[in-house]
C-alpha positions as CSV (number, residue, x, y, z in Angstrom):
1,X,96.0,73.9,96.5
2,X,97.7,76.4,95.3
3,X,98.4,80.0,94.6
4,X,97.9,80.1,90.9
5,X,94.2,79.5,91.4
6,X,92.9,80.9,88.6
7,X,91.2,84.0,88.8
8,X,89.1,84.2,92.0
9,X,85.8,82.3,91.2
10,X,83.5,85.4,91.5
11,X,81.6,88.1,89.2
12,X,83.1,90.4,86.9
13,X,83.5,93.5,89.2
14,X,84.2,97.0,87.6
15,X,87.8,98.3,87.6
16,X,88.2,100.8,90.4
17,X,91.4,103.0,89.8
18,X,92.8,103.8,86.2
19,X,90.1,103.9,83.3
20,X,89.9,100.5,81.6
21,X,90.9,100.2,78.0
22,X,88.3,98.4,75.4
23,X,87.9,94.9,75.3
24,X,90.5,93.9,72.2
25,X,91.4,90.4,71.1
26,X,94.5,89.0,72.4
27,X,97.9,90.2,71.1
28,X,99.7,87.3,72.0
29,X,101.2,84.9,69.4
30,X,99.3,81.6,70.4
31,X,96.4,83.3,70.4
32,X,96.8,85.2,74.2
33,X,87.3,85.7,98.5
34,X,86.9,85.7,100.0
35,X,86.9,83.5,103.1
36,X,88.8,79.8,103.6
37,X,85.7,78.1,102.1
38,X,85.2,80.7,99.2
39,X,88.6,80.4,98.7
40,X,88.6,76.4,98.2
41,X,86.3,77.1,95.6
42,X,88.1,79.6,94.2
43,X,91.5,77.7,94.1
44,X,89.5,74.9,92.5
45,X,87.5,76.7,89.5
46,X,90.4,79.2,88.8
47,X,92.9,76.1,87.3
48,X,96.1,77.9,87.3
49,X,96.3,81.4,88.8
50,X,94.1,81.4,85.7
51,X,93.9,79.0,83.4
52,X,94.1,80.1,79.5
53,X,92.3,80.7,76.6
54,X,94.1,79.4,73.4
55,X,96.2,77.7,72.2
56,X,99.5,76.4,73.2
57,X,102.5,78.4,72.6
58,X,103.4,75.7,69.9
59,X,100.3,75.8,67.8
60,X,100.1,78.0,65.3
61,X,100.4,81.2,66.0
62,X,97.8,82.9,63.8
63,X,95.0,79.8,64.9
64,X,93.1,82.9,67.2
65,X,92.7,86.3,67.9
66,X,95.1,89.3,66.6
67,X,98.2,87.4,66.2
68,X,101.2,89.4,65.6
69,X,103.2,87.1,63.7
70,X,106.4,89.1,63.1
71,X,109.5,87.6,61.7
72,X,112.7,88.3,64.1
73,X,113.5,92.0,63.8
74,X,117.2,90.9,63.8
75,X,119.3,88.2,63.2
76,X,121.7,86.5,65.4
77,X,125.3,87.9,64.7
78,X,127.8,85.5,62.8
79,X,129.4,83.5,65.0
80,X,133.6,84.7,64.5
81,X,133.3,87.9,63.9
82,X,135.4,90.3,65.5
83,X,134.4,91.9,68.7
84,X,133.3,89.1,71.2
85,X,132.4,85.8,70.8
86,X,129.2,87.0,69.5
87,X,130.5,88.9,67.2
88,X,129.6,92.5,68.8
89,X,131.1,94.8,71.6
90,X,130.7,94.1,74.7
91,X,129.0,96.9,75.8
92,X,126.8,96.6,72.7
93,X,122.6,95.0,73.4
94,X,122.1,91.6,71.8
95,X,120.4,91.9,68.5
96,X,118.1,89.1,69.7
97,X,117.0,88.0,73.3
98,X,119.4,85.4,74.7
99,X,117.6,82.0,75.1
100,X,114.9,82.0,72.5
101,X,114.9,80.4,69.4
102,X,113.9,81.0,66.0
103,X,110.4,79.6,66.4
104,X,110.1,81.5,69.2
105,X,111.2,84.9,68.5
106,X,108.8,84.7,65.4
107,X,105.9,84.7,67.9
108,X,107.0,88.5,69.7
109,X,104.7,90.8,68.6
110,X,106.9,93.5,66.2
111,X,105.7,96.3,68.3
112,X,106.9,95.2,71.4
113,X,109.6,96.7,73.5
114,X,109.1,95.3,76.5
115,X,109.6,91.0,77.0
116,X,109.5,89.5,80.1
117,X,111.0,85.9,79.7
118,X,110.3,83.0,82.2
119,X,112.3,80.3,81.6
120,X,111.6,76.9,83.4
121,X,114.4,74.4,84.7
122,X,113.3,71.9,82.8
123,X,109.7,70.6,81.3
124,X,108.5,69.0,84.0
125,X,110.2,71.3,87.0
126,X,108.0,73.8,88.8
127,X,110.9,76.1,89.3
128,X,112.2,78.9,86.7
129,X,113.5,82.8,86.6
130,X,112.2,85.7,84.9
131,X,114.1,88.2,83.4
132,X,112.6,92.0,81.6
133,X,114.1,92.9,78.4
134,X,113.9,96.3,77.2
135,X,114.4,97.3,73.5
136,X,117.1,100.0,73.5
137,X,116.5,100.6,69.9
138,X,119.9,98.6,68.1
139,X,119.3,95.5,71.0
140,X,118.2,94.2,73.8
141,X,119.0,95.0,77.4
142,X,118.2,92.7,80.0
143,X,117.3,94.1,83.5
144,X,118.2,91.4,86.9
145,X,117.0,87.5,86.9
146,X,114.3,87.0,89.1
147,X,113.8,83.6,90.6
148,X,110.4,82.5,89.5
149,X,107.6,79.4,90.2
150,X,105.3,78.3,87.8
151,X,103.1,75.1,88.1
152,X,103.2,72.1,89.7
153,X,103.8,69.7,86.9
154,X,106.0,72.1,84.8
155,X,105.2,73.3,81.3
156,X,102.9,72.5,78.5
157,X,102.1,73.3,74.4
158,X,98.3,72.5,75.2
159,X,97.2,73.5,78.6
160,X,93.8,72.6,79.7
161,X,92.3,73.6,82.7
162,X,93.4,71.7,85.9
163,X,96.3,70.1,84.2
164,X,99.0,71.5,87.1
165,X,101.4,72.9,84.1
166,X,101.9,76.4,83.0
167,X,100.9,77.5,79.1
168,X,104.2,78.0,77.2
169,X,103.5,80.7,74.6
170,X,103.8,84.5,74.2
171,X,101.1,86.5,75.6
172,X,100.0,90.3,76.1
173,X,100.3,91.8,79.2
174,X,97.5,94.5,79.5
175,X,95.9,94.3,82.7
176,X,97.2,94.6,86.3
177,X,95.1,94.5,90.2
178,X,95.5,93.1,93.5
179,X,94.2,93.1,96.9
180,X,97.1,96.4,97.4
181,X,96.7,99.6,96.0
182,X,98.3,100.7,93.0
183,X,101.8,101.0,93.5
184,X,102.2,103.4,90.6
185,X,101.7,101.2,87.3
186,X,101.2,102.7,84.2
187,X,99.1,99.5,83.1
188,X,95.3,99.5,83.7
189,X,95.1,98.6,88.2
190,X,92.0,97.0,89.4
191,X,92.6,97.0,93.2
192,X,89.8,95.2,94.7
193,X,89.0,92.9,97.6
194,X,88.2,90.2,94.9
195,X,91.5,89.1,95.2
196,X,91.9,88.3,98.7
197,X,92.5,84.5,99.4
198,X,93.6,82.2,101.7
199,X,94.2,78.3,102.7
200,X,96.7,76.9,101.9
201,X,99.7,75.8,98.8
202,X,100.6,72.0,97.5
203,X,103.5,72.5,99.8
204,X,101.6,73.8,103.2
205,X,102.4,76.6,102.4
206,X,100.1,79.8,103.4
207,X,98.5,81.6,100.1
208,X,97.5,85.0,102.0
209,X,98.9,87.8,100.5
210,X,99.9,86.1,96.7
211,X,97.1,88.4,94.8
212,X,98.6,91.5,96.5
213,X,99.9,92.1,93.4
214,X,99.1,90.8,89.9
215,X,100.0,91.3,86.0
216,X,97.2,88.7,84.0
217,X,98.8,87.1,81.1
218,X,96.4,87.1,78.4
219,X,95.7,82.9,77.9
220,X,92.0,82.7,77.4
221,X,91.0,86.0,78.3
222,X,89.5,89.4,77.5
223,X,92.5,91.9,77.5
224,X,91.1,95.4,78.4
225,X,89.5,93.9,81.3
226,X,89.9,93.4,85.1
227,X,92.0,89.7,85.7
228,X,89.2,89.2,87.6
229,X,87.1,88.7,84.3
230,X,85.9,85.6,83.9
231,X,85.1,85.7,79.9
232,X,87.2,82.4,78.3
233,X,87.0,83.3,74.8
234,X,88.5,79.7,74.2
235,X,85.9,78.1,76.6
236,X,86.8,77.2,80.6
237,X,87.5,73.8,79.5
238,X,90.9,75.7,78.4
239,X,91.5,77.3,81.9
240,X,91.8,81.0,82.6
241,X,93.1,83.4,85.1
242,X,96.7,83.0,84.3
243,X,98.4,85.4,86.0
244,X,101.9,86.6,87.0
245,X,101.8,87.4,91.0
246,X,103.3,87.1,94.2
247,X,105.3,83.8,95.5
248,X,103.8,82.1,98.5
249,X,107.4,79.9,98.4
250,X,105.3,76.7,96.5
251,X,104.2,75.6,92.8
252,X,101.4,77.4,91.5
253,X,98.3,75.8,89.7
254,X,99.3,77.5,85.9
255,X,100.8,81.1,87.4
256,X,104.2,82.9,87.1
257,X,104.7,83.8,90.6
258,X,107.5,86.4,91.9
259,X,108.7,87.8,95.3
260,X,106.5,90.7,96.0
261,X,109.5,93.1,95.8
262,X,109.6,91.7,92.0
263,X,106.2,92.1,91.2
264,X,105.8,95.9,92.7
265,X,109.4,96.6,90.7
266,X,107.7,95.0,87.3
267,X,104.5,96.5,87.8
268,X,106.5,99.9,88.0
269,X,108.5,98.7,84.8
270,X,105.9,97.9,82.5
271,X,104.8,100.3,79.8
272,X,101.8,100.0,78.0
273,X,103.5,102.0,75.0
274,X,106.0,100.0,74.8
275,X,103.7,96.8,74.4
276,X,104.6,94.3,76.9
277,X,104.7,90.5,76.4
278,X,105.4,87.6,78.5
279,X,107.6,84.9,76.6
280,X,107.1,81.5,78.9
281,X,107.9,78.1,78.9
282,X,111.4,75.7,79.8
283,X,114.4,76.4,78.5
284,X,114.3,73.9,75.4
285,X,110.7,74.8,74.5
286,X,112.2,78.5,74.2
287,X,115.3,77.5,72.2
288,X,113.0,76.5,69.5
């Protein structure tokens, strides 16, 4: 199986490291081992390195939870104007994030200064890259494009647990762990042996080592709370324990999966001030 087994299959444990924040509805605009045999059943139960609770991306935004349904804060300059082809300087940050659509950009919280975009190949390709925007205050700055996995079977609007695809939405990112110890995140760190695991990927591939480091996206779960939580507001039959984390070089079962350089350099990145949010999905879903 793979590495984007949901959450490890195993009790709520208490967050060791920073304090943990309270349990607060999701702010994301859809809504938002053990051993080889433990692991098996962990891979199994945890349906995408988590699989989600809500909605997908495309439903409507305000269907659950704390929706922040803010209209773009900018438009997208007039095509012709002078300065480049976009109508600005060159030097001068995008007024909108490159690659998302109208539909989508509606769904970004307005509070949030931080975006990480993963943007599949295609809708059914397992391959994508991830980029972390930063709101410079008149635009967006993009920081280097990561090469990215996702799941097996690509992307959906309505993910359901065991269905191989990643959610495509925008989703909070509150909550960090792994099996490593904090690297120096400013986000709430659950370091725990919880997320050790092991077997093997669709691909052969070994899965030691890919919950070394992880950022939970918040599909189907309780932000303020380990990503080891099981609680599925939207039930388990929605999946749950989707997670960003570290690449074992194969599809995932519903994850975003980076090399672990990546993940330690986002983990250092993200800013819980700034209000973090994952924008994911393929390319045409985004353009939307």
């Amino acid at each position: 199986m793979a590495s984007s087994t949901d959450c490890p299959d195993r009790a709520p444990r208490a967050a060791s490291g920073a304090a943990r924040r309270p349990s607060a509805g999701p702010v994301r605009l859809r809504t938002g081992v053990w051993l080889q045999a433990v692991a098996l059943v962990v891979l199994a139960a945890l349906t995408g390195c988590g699989a989600g609770s809500g909605t997908g991306a495309r439903d409507d935004p305000a269907a659950t939870g704390t929706t922040a349904r803010e209209h773009p804060s900018a438009t997208a300059p007039v095509p012709g104007a002078a300065g480049t082809a976009q109508g600005r300087p060159a030097t001068e940050a995008p007024a909108v994030i490159p690659g998302l659509g109208p539909r989508t950009r509606a769904w970004i919280p307005g509070d949030a200064r931080q975006v990480v975009v993963v943007t599949g190949r295609d809708r059914n390709a397992n391959h994508s890259q991830a980029v972390l925007h930063r709101h410079t205050g008149t635009g967006w700055e993009a920081g280097p494009a990561w090469p990215a996995r996702n799941a097996l079977r690509g992307w959906t609007d309505d993910h359901w647990a065991g269905d191989l695809r990643s959610p495509i939405g925008v989703y909070s990112l509150t909550d960090a762990g792994g099996l490593l110890p904090d690297p120096g995140t400013r986000l709430p760190y659950d370091r725990s042996d919880g997320f050790a695991v092991s077997g093997t990927g669709f691909e052969g591939e070994p899965l030691e080592g890919s919950f070394d480091y992880v950022v939970a996206i918040d599909y189907n779960r309780e932000p303020g709370t380990s990503p080891l939580d099981l609680t599925r507001p939207l039930g388990a039959d929605r999946g749950g324990g989707i997670w960003l984390h570290v690449d074992h070089d194969g599809p995932t079962q519903g994850c975003v999966s980076l090399k672990k350089q990546h993940m330690r350099d986002l983990l250092l990145a993200l800013d819980p001030a700034l209000h973090p949010v994952v924008v994911m999905g393929d390319a045409a879903s985004l353009r939307e």
